[in-house]
N, C-alpha and C positions, 0 to 999 in steps of 0.2 A: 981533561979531555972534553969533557960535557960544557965546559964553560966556553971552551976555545971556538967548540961546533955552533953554540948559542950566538956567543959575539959575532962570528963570522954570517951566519944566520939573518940576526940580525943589521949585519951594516950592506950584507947584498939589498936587503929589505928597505934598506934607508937609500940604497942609490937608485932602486926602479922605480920607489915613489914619488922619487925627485926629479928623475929622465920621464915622467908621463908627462904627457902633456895639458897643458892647462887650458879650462874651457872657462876661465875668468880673463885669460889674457885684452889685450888692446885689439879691436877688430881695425885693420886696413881699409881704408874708406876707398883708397885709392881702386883698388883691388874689386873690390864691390862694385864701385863708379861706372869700370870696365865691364865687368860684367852687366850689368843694368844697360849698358851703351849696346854689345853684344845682340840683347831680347832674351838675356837668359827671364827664367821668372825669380822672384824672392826665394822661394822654396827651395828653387832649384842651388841658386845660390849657398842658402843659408844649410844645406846640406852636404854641398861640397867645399864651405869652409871650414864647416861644423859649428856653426855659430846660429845666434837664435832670428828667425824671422824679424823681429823686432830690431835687432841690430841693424839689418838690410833697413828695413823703415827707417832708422834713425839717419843711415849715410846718406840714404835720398833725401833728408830732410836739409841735412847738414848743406850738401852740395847746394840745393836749392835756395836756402839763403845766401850761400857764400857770394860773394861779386865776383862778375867772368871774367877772366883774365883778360888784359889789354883791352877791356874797357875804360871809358875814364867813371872817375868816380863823380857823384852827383855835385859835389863843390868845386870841381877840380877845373878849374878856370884854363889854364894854362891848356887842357886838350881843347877847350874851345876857341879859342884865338886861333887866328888864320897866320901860320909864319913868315917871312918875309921873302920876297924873292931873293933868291943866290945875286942876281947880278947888281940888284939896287945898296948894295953895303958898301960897295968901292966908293 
């Protein structure tokens, strides 16, 4: 009976440690990004994802080198040509 109470004991034990939540996980840049867009502040941020200030620093960094969508890229020839008029191909 003591062994039955122990095992069961311990495997509730093994599943709530397992259901907490992790504060190693991957941080959403995305998410961040949005907020930062917002005027939340870092702090503010980094407390309502529960994540570290630092992380908020790193997405801003991240974002800031990334290249902006539907820019062209700095070799990218092809956005800089002018295309051809519609009627002059006939």
């Amino acid at each position: 009976m003591r062994t039955a109470l122990l095992t069961i004991t311990g495997a509730g034990f093994l599943l709530l440690a397992g259901a907490a939540p992790s504060y190693s996980s991957d941080v959403n840049c995305g998410i961040v990004m949005k907020s930062v867009k917002m005027g939340r502040s870092a702090k503010d941020i980094a407390e309502t994802m529960m994540i570290s200030e630092s992380d908020v620093e790193k997405c801003k960094a991240a974002a800031a080198e990334a290249p902006k969508a539907g820019a062209p890229a700095a070799g990218d020839k092809a956005a800089e040509t002018k295309p051809e008029a519609e009627g002059a191909a006939h």
